[in-house]
N, C-alpha and C positions, 0 to 999 in steps of 0.2 A: 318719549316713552317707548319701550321695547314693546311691538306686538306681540310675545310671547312671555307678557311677565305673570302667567297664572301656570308657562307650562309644568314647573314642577308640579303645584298644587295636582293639575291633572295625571303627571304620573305617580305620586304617592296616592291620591285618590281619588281612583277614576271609579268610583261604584256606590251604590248607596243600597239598602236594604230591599232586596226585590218585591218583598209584598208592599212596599208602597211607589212600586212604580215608578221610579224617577228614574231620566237620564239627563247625564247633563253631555252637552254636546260644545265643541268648541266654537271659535267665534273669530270671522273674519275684519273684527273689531279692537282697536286696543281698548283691552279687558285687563285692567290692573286696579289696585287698590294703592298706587302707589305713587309718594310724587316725589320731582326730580331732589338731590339731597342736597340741603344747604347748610351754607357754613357761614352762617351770620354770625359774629363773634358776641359772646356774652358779655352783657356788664359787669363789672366786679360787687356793686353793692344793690340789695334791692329791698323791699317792700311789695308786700301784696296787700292790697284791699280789697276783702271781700264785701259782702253785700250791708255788714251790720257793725262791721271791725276790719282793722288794718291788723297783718299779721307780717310777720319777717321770717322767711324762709330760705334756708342753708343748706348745702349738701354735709352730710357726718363725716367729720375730719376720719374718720375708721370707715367707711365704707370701701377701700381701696387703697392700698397702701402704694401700689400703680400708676393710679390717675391724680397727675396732677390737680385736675377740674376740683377733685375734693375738697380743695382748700377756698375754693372761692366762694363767691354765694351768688345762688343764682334768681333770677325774678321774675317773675308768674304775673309780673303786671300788664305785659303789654296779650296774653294770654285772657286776663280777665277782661281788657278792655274791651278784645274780639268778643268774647262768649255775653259780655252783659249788653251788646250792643245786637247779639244774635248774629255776629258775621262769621258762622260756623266754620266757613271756607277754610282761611284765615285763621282763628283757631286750629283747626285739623293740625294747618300747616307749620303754627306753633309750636303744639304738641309733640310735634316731629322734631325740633330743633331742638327743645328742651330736652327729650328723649337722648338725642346724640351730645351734648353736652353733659347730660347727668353719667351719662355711662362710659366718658372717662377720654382722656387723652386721643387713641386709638382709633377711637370712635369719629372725633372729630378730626384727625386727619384722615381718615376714607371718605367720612361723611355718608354714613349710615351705619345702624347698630347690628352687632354681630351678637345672636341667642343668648349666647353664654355670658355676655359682658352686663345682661338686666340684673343679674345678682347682685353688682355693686352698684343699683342707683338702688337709694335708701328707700325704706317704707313711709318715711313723711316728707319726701320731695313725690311718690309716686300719689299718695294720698293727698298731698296738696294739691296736684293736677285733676285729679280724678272729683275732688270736692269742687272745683268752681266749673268743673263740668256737669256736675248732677244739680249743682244750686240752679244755674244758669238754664237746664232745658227740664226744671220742675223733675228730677230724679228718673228721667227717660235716656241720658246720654253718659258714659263713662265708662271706664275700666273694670267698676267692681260691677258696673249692673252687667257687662258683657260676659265676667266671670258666674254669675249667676246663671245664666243665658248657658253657659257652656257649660254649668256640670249639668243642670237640666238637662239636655242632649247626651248626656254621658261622653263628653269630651269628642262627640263627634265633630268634627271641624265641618263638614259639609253641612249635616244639619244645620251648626250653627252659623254659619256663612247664608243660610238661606232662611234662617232665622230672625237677624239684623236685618236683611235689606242688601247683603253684599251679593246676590245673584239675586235674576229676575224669573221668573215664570215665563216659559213662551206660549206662545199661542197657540197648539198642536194639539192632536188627537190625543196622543200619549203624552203624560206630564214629563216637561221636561224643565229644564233649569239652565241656565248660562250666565255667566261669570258677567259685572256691571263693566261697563264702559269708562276711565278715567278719563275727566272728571263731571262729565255732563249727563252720565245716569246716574249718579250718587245725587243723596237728598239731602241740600244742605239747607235746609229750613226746618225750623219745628210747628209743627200742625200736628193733626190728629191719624191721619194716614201714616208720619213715619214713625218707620220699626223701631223697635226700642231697643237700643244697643247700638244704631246703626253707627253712631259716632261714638270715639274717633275710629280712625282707621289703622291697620295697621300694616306693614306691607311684611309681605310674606312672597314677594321675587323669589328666597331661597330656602321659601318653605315656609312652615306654618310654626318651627321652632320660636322664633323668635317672638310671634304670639301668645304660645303657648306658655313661657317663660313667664309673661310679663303677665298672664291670667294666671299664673299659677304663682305668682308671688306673693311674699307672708304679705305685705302692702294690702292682696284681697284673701286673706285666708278669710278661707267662712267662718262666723260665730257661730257659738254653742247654738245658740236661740236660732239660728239663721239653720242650722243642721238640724236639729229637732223639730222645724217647721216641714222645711223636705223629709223626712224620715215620714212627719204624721201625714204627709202629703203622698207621698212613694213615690218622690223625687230621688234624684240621686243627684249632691250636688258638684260628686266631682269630685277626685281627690290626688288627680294625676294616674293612678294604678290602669285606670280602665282606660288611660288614651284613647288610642283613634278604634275603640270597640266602634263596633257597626259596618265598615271600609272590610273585615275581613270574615263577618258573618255570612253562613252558607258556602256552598260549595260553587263550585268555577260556572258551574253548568246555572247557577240560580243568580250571577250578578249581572247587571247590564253592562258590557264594558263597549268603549272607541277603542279603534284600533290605533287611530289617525289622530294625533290630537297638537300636530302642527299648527299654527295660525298666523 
């Protein structure tokens, strides 16, 4: 793992709202969310079994007229196996393979996903993953609940980074924040202490695009009833417009910033 794989995070946003004090400071630790990219080749036919029903899940022969992958069907079993047996790890790691095969050809020859390419993995292959992850950790772990998570925050990625469990609190006079350690400060057990959203993960090496993409896909677009709940709450739940609002509130003189944010 590169010990610099949170540097861009730190230059795109290095600041957070001064009246609440935070700094976040870098870290002579590899501090990634990110694991190494595999190319485990898919099966061609599959079945998922969820918890009460067996389903059969396909990628949409129209999601891409590009990627070959569309034509195949891909399998969510060995995905459920990890998540109903709680070996979150393992899952994460799934999730990540699935990810790079659903989004196309290109994908899996680099072996890892480029922002722009989440357009073309469908809304019920993103929804099938996202479902045996909330069945599985009692509706605490998945894609739509981190979507929720992040228009709460008004799209602020720091916030929400420190929201889930992906940065830790230090021990310091002033509050500060630092980025988790890959893979042995991440929480891969479900109990009552961890964060909610904290799984899965998403790496963001090249930024928080690729994140962003896949929270803000029709897959988790908020319902009506899900928006009318934030509204009578004075949530905001996020609509893309307001991105990284918070990272450029106040003036130069009122953000906390590093200069330094090598590691």
């Amino acid at each position: 793992m590169a010990t610099n794989s949170f540097q861009s995070i730190y230059h795109n946003h290095h600041s957070l709202l001064n009246h609440h004090h935070i700094e976040i400071v870098p870290s002579t630790l590899s501090s990634t969310l990110f694991l190494k990219p595999t190319t485990t080749n898919t099966p061609n036919t599959i079945s998922t079994s969820s918890l009460s029903s067996t389903k059969t899940f396909s990628i949409s022969p129209t999601t891409s007229l590009s990627t070959p992958s569309s034509t195949q069907a891909i399998s969510f079993d060995l995905l459920q196996q990890h998540l109903s047996t709680q070996n979150f790890r393992e899952a994460d790691e799934e999730t990540r393979r699935l990810l790079i095969v659903l989004a196309g050809e290109q994908a899996q020859k680099r072996g890892y996903v480029f922002f722009s390419e989440a357009q073309f993995i469908s809304e019920a292959d993103l929804k099938a993953i996202d479902d045996l992850w909330r069945q599985h950790s009692n509706n605490k772990f998945g894609y739509s609940v981190q979507r929720k998570i992040y228009g709460k925050v008004s799209n602020d990625f720091t916030k929400f980074f420190i929201k889930v469990g992906w940065m830790k609190k230090l021990d310091t006079e002033v509050e500060q924040y630092n980025y988790r350690a890959f893979p042995n400060e991440f929480i891969w057990e479900l109990n009552e202490d961890t964060p909610e959203g904290h799984l899965p993960l998403t790496n963001a090496l090249r930024g928080t695009q690729l994140l962003k993409s896949i929270l803000e896909h029709p897959a988790f677009k908020p319902t009506e009833e899900e928006l009318l709940q934030a509204k009578a709450a004075g949530e905001d739940m996020g609509n893309g417009v307001t991105g990284l609002k918070g990272f450029m509130d106040g003036s130069k003189s009122k953000r906390v910033l590093k200069s330094d944010y090598s590691f």
